[in-house]
BAFI-3210 file (N, C-alpha, C; in Angstrom, 3 decimals, decimal comma, padded with zeros to 6 digits):
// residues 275
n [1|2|3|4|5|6|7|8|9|10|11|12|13|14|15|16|17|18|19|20|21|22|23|24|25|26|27|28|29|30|31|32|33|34|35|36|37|38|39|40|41|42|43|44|45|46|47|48|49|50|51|52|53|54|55|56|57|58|59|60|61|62|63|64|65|66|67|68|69|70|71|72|73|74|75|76|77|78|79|80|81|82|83|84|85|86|87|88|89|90|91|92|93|94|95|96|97|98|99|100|101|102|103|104|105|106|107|108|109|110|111|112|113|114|115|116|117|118|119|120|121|122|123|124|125|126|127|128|129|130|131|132|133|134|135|136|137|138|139|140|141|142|143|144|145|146|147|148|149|150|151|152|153|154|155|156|157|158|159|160|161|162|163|164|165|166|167|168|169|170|171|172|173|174|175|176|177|178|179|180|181|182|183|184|185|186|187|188|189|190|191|192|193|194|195|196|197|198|199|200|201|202|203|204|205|206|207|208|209|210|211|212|213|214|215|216|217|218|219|220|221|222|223|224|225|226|227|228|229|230|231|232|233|234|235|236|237|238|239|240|241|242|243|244|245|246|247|248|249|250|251|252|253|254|255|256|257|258|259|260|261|262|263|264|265|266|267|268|269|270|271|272|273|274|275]
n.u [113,583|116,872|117,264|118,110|119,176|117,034|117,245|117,336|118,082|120,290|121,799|122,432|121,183|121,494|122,469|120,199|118,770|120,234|120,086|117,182|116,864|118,622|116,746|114,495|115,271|116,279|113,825|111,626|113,801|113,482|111,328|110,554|112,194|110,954|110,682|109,116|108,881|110,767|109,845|106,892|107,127|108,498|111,277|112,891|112,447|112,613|114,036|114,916|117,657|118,012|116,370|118,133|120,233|119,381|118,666|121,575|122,477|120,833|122,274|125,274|125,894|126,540|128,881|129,830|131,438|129,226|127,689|129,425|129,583|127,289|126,891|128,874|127,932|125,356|126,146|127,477|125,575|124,490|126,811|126,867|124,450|122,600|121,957|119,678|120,103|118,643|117,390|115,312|114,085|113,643|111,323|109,372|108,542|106,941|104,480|102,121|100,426|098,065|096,636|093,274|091,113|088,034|088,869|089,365|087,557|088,506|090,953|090,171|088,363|090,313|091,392|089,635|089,385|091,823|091,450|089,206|090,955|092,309|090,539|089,256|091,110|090,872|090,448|091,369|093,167|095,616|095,873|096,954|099,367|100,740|102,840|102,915|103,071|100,607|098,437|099,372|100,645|098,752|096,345|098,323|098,330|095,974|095,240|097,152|096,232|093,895|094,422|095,659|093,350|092,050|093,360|092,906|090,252|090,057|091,152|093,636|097,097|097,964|100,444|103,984|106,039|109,015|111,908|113,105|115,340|114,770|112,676|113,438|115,728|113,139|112,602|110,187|108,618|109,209|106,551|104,309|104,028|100,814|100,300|098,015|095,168|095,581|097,429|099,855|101,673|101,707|104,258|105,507|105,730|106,254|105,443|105,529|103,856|103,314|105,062|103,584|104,371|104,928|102,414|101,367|102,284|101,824|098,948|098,143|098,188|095,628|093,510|090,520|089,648|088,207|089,313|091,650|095,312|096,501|094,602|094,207|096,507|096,543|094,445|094,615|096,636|098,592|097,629|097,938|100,956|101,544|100,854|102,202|105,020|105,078|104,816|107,028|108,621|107,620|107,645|109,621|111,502|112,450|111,902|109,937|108,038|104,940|102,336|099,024|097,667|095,749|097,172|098,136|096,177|093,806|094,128|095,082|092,354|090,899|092,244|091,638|088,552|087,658|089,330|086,907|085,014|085,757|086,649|085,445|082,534|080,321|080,578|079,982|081,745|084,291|084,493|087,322|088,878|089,952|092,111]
n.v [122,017|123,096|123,871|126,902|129,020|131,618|134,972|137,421|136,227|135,649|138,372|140,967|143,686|146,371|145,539|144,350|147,120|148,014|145,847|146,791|149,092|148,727|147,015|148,349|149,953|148,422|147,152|148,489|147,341|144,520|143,780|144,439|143,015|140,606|138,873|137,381|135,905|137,225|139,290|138,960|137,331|137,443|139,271|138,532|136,634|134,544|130,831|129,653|128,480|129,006|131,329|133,108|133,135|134,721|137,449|137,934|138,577|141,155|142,577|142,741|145,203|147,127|148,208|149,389|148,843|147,811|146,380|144,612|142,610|141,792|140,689|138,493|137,138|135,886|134,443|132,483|131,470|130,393|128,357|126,891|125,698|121,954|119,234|116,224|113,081|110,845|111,203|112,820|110,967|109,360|110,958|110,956|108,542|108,765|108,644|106,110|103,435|100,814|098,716|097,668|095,465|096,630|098,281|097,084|097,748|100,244|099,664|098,047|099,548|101,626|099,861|099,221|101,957|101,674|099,663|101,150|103,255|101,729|101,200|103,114|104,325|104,060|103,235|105,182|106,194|104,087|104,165|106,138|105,709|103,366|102,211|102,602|102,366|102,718|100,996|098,893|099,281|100,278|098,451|096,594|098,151|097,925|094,986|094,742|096,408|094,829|092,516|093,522|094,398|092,132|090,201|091,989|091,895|089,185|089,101|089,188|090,614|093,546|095,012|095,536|093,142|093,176|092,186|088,833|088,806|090,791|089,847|087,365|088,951|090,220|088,134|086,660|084,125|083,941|084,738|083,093|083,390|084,008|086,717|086,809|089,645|091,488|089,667|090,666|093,454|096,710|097,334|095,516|095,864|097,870|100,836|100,595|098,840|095,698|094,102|093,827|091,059|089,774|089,116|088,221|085,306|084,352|084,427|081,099|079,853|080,947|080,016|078,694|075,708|073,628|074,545|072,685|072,848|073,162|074,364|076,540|077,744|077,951|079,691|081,593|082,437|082,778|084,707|086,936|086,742|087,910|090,397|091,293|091,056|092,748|095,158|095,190|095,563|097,782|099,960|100,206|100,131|100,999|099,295|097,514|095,359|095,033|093,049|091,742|090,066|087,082|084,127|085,438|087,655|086,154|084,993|087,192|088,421|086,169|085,415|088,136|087,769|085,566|086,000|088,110|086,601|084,416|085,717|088,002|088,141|089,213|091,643|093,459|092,301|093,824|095,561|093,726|096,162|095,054|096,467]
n.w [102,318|103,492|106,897|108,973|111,533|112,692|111,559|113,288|115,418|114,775|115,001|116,628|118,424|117,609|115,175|113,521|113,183|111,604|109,112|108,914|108,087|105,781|104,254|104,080|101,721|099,744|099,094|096,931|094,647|094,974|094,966|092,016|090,890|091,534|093,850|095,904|098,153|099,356|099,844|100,828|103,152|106,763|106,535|108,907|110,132|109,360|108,407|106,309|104,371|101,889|101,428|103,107|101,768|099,802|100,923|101,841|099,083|098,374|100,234|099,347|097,928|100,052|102,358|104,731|107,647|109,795|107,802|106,844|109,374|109,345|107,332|107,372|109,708|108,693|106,791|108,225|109,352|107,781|106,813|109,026|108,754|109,165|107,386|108,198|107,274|107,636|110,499|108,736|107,349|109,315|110,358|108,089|108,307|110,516|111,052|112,502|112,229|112,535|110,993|110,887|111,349|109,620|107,980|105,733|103,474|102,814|101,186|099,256|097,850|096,969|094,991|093,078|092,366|090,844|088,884|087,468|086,388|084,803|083,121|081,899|080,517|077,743|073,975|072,492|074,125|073,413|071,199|070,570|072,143|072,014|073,227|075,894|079,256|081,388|081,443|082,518|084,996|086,757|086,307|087,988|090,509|091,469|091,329|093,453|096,097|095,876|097,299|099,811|100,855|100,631|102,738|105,024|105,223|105,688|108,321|108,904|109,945|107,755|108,181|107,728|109,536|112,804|112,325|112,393|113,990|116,244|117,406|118,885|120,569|122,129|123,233|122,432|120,834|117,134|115,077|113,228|109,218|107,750|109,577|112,606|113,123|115,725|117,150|117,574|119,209|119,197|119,271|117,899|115,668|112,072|111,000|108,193|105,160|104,480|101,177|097,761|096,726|099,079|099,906|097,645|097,888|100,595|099,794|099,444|101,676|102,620|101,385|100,185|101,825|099,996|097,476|094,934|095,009|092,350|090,610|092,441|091,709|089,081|088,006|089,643|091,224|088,951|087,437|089,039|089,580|087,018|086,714|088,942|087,729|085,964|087,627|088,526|086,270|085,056|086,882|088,102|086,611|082,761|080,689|080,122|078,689|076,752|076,877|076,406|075,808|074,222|076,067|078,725|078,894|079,440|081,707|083,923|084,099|084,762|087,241|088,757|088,529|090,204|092,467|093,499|093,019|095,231|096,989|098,187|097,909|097,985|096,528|093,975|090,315|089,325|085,917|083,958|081,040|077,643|075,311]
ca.u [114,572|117,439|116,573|118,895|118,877|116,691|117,978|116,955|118,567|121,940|122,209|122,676|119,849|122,105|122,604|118,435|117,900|120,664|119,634|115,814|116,813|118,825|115,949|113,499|115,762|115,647|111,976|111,386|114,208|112,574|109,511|110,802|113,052|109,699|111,582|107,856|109,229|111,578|108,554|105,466|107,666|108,889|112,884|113,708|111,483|113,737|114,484|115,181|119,191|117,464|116,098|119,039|121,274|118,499|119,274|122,993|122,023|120,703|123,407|126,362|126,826|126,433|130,232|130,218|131,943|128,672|127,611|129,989|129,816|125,815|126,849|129,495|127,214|124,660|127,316|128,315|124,748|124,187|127,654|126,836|123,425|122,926|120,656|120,256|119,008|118,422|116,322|114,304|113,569|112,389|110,116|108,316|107,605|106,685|102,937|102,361|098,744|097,703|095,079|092,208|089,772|087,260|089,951|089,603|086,853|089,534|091,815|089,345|087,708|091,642|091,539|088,299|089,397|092,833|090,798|088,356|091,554|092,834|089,221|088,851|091,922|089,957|090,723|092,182|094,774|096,081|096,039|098,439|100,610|100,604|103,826|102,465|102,861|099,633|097,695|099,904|100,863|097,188|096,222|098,900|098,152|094,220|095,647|098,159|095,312|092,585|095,133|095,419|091,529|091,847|094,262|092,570|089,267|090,119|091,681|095,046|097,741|099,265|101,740|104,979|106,484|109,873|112,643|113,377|116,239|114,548|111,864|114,288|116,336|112,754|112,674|109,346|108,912|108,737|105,355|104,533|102,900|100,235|099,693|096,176|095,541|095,576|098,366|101,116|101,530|101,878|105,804|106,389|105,206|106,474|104,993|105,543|103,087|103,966|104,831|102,723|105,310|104,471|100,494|101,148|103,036|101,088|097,828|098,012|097,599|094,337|092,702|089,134|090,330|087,971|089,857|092,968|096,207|096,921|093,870|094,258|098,121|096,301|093,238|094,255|097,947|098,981|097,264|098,763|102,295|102,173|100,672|103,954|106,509|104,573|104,577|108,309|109,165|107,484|107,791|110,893|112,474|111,878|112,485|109,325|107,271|103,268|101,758|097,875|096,695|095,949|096,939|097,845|094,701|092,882|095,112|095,089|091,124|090,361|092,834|090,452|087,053|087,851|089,433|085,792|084,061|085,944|086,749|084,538|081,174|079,171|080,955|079,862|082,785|084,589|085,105|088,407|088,175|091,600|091,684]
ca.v [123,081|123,430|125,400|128,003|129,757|133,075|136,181|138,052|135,344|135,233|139,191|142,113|144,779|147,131|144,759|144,861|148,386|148,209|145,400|147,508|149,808|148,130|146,166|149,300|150,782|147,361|147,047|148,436|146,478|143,426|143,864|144,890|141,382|139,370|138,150|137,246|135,254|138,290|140,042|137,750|136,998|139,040|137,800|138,286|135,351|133,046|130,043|128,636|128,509|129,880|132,958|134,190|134,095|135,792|138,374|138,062|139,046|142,353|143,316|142,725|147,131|147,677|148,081|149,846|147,598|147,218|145,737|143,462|142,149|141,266|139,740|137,821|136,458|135,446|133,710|131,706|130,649|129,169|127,152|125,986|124,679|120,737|118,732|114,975|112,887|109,799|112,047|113,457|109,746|109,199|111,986|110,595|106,851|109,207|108,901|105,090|102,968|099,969|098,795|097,246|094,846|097,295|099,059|096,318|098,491|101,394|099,687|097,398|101,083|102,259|099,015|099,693|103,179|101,971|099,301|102,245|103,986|101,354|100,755|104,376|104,640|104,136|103,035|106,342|106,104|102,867|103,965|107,394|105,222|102,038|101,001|102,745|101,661|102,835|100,010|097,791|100,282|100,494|097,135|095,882|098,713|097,669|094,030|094,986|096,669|094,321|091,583|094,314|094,290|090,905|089,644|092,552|090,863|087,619|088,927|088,982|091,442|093,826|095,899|094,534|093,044|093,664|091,225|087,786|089,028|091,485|089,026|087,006|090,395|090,669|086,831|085,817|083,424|084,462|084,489|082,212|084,106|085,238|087,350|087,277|090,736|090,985|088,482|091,465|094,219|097,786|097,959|094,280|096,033|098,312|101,417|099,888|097,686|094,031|094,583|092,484|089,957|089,042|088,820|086,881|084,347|084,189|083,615|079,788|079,618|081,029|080,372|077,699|073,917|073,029|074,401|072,391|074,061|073,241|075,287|078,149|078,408|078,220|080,534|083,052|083,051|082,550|086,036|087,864|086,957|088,019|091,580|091,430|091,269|094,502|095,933|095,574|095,953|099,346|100,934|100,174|100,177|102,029|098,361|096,689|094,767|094,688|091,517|091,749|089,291|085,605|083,814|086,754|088,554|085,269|084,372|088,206|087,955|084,890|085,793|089,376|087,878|084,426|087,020|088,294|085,449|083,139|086,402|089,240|087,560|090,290|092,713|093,271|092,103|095,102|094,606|094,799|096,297|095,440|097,198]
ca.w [102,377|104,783|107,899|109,721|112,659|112,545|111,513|114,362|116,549|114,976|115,134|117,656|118,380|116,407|113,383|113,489|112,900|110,097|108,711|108,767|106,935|103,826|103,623|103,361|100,661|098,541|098,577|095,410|094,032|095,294|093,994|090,861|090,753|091,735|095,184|096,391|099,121|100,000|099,936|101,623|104,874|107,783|106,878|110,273|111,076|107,830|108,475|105,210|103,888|100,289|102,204|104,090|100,552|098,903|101,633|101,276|097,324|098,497|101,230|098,328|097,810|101,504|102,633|106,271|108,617|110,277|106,688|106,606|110,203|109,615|105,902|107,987|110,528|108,267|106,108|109,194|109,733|106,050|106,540|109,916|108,578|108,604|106,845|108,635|106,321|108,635|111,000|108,275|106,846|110,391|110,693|107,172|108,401|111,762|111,809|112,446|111,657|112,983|110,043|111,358|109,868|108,982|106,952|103,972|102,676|102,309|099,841|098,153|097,258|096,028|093,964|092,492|091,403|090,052|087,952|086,659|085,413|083,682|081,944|081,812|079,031|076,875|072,762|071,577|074,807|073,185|069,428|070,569|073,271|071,807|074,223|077,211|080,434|082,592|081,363|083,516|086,310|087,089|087,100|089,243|091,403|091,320|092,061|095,011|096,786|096,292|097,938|100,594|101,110|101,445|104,360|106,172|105,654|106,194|109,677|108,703|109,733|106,023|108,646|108,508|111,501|112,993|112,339|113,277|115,481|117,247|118,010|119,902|121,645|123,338|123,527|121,834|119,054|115,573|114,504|111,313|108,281|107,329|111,156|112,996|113,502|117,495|117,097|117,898|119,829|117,876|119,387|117,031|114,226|111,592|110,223|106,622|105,183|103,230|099,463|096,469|096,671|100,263|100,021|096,568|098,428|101,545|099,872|099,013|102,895|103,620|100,133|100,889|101,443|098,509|095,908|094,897|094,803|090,916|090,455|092,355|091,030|087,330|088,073|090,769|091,060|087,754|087,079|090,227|088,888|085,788|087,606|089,542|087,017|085,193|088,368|089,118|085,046|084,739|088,001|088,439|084,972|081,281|079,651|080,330|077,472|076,822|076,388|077,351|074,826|074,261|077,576|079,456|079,233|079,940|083,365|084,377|084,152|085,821|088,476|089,094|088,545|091,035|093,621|093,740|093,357|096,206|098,462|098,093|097,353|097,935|095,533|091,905|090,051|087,970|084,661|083,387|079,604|076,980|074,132]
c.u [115,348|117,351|118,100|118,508|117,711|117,169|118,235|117,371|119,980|122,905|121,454|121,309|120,272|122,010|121,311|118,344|118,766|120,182|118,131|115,975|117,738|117,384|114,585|114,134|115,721|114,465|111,602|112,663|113,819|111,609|109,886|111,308|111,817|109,999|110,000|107,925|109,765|110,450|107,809|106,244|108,318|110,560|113,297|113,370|112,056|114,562|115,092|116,276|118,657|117,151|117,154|120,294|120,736|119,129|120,428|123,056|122,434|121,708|124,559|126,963|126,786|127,833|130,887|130,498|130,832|127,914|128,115|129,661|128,761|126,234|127,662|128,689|126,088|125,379|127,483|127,069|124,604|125,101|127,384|125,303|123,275|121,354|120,931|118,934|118,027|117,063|114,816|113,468|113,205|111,018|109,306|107,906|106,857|105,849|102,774|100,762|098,602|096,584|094,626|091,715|089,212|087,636|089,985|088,964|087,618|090,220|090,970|088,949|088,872|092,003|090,399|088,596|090,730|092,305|089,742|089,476|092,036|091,711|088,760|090,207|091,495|090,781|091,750|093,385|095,588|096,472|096,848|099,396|100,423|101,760|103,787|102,257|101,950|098,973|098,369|099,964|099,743|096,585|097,071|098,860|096,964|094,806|096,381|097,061|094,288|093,110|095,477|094,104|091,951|092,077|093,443|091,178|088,834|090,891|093,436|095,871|098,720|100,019|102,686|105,692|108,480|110,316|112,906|114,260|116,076|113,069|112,674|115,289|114,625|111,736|111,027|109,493|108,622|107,421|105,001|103,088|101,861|099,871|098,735|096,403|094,624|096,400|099,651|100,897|102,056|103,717|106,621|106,293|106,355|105,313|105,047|104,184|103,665|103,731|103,827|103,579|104,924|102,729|100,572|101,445|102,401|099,742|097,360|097,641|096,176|093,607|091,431|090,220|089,484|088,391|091,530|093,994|096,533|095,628|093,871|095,607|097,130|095,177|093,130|095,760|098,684|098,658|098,126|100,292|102,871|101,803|102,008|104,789|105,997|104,973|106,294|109,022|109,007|107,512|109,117|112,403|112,016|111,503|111,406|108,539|105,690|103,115|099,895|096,905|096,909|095,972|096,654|096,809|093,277|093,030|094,357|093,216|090,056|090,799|091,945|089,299|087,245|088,192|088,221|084,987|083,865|086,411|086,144|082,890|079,862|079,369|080,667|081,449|083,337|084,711|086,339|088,356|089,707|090,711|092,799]
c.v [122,992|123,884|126,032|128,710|131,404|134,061|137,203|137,228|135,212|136,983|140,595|143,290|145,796|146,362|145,022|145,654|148,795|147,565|145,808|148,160|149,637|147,435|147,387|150,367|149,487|147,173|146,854|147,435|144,991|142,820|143,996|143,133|140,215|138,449|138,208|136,582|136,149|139,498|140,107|137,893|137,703|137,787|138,128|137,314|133,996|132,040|129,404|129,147|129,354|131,340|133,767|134,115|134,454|137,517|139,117|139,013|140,722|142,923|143,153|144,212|147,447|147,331|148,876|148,394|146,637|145,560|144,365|142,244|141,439|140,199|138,383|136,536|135,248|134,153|132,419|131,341|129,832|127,902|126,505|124,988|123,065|120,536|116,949|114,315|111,589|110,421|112,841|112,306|109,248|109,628|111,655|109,317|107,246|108,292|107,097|104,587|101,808|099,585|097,641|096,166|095,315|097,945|098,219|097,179|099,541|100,707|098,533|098,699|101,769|100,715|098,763|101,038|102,883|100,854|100,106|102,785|103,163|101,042|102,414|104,728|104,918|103,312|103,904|106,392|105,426|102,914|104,934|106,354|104,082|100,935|101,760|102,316|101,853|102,283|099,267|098,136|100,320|099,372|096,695|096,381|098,360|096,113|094,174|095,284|096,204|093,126|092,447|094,061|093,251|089,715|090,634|091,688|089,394|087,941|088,818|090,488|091,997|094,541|094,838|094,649|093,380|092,043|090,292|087,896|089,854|090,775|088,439|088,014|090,558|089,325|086,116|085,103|083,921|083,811|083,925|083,063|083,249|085,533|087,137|088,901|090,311|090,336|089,205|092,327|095,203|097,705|096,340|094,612|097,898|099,511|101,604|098,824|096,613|094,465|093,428|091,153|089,168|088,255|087,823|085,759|083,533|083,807|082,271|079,424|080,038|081,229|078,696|076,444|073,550|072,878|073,624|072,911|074,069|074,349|076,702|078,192|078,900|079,503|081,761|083,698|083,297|084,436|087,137|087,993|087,563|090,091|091,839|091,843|092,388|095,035|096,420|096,234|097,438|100,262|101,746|100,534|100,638|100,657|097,515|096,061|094,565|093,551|091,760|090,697|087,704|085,118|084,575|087,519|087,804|084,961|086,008|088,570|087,029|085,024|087,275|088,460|086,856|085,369|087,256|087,719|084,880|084,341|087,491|088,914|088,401|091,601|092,269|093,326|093,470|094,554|095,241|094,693|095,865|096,076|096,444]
c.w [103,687|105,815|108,365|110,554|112,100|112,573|112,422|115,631|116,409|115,223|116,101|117,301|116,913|115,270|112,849|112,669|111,980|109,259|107,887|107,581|105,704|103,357|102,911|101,786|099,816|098,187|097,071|094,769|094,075|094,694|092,611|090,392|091,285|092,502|095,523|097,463|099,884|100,773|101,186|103,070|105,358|107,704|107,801|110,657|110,414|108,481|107,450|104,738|102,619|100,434|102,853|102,955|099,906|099,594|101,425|099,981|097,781|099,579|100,362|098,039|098,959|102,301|104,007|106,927|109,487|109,521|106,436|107,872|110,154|108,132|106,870|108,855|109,715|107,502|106,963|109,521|108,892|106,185|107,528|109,887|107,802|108,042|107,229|108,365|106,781|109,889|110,403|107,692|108,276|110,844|109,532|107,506|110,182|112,308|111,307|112,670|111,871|111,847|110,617|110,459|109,053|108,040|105,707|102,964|102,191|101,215|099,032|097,241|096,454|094,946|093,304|091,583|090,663|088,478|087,022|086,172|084,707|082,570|081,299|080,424|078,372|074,951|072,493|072,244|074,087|072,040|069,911|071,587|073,692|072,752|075,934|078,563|081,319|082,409|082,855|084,715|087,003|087,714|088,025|090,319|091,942|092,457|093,647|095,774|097,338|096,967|099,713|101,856|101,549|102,731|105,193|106,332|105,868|107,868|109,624|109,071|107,922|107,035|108,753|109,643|111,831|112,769|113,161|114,369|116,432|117,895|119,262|120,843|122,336|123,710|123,514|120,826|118,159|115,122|113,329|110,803|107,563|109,036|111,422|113,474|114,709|118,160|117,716|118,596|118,915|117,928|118,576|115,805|113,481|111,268|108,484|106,348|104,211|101,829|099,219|096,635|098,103|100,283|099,231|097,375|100,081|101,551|099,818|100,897|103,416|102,605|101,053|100,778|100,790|097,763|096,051|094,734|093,443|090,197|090,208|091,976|089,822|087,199|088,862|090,566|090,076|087,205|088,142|089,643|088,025|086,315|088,551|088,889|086,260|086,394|088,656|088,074|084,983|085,649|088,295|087,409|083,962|080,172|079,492|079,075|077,743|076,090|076,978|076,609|075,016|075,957|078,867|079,802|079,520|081,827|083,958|084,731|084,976|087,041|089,030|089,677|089,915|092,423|094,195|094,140|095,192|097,603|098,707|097,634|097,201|097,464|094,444|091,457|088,949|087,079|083,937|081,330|078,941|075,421|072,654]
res [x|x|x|x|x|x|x|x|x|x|x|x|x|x|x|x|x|x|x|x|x|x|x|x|x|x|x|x|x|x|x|x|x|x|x|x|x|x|x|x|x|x|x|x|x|x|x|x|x|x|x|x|x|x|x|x|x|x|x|x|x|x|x|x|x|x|x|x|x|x|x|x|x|x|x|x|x|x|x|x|x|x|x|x|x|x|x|x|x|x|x|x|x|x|x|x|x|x|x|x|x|x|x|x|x|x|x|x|x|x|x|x|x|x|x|x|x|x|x|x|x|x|x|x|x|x|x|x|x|x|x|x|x|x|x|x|x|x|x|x|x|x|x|x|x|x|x|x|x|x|x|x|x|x|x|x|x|x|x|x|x|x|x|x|x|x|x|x|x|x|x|x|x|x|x|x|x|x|x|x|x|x|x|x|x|x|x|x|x|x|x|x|x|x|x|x|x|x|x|x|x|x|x|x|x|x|x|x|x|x|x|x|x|x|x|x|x|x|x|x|x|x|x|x|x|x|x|x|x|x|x|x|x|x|x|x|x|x|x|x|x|x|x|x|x|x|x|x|x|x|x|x|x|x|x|x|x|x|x|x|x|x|x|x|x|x|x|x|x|x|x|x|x|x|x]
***
């Protein structure tokens, strides 16, 4: 909600003790009209643009000059209130997080519970909302997370970092991906973390040098991808298509259980259910 100056800040002692008393003669109309906001709060204390033309509302038959001069004022606070939307999209990426190592256990545990909801559907989900998208939404959320888990416990920075050109404006080299965490300082870093698209792309680097890369493309990544393009189809768009069968639900499978296997070794593997 907008804010605005306080009522009691934009008007005169006198205005006050008029103001007082329209407001004790609306009451009952108030109450009656189920203004519960008008109500609940002391509106001299209103900050919010919604609250001070609720106000307005009830000062509308009140026609002494003083009447007007307080409608006036108030009037002239509503129009002079901004809303800056750049400032307020600062104040939400405010609170800023450094994730740790120990922190893998946090989103392995949110990709654990988004794989229980997609097994948790159940049959009957699937027979009423046969083109349903929270099958997919789920898993790729399950996936994103447990790729999450994993750069953190392999030591890897997921915050992303600040741009190549502000690397050089404070004249270090650009760091080559995947990060060590410890590798940056918090003021190179973002309070964002790396989408699915980054981790996918970044794992072929810190997968075992046993396995060959035609492998893990066919057995790890091959499944992640196809978790991608659900992820971007139905999130993002109404248009997306279900496929969970035949190859698909073989790839998408092998790519889970192998995750487990080759990076979580000491987790019971979930099981994912299709229906």
């Amino acid at each position: 909600m907008m804010s605005c100056k306080k009522i009691k800040n934009i008007l005169t002692k006198r205005d006050l003790i008029r103001i007082k008393e329209i407001y004790k003669k609306q009451l009952p109309k108030i109450l009656k009209n189920q203004d519960v906001a008008l109500y609940n709060e002391d509106f001299l204390d209103a900050t919010c643009c919604d609250y001070h033309k609720w106000i307005l509302k009830y000062l509308k038959y009140y026609k002494k000059p003083i009447d007007k001069v307080i409608k006036n004022k108030i009037k002239n606070a509503i129009n002079e209130c901004n809303f800056d939307l750049s400032k307020f999209e600062n104040n939400l990426n405010k609170k800023f997080y450094k994730y740790k190592k120990k922190d893998w256990k946090i989103f392995f545990n949110r990709a654990e519970y988004f794989f229980e909801l997609h097994k948790g559907l159940g049959k009957s989900f699937f027979k009423k909302n046969k083109f349903s998208y929270l099958d997919r939404v789920y898993l790729s959320c399950g996936f994103e997370f447990l790729l999450k888990a994993l750069f953190l416990k392999k030591g890897y920075l997921i915050n992303k970092a600040i741009s190549g050109n502000k690397f050089q404006k404070f004249n270090i080299n650009i760091p080559q991906h995947p990060i060590k965490l410890g590798q940056l300082n918090k003021q190179y870093l973002q309070s964002k973390i790396n989408d699915f698209n980054y981790f996918i792309d970044q794992l072929k680097k810190i997968k075992p040098s046993n396995i060959e890369e035609k492998y893990f493309d066919y057995y790890i990544l091959a499944g992640l991808k196809i978790a991608q393009s659900w992820r971007n189809q139905d999130i993002h768009t109404p248009t997306g298509y279900r496929q969970t069968n035949g190859e698909y639900q073989n790839l998408l499978k092998s790519s889970h259980d192998n995750l487990y296997i080759i990076f979580f070794p000491k987790e019971k593997i979930s099981k994912l259910v299709w229906y």
